[in-house]
C-alpha positions, 0 to 999 in steps of 0.5 A, a space after each residue: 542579490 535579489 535575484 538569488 533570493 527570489 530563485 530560491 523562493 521560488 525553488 522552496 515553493 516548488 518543493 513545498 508544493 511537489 511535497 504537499 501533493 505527494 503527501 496527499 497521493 501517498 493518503 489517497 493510496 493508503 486509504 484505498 488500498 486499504 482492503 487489498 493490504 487487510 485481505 493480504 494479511 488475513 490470508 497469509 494468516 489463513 494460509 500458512 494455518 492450512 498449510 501448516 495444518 495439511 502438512 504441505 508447509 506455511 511458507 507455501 500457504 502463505 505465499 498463496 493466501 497472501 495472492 489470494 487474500 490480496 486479490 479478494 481485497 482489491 475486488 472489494 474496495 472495487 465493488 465497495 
């Protein structure tokens, strides 16, 4: 019996180390990838305002200002 016990400590010890470390990547990510995910949401805002306002749709500006915004974003948090 003290042999199932120890496996299973060191089984939960296992997954609490594999959560503490995917909970610390998951931060990292999130905090890096911060003005990709600001510049995404600011162009799709502009885009579908342009392409509303051109007459060429907002779906379509959307989905271009979203690329575009999220590209200007990442090269930001890059040059940061």
């Amino acid at each position: 019996m003290n042999k199932t016990i120890s496996i299973t400590r060191n089984k939960h010890s296992n997954n609490t180390r594999a959560a503490t470390v995917s909970g610390l990547m998951l931060v990292a990510l999130l905090t890096t990838a911060c003005g990709t995910v600001t510049g995404a949401a600011v162009g799709a805002g502009a885009g579908a305002a342009v392409g509303a306002g051109t007459g060429h749709g907002a779906k379509k500006g959307a989905l271009i200002g979203t690329g575009i915004g999220a590209a200007v974003g990442a090269i930001y948090d890059i040059t940061k």
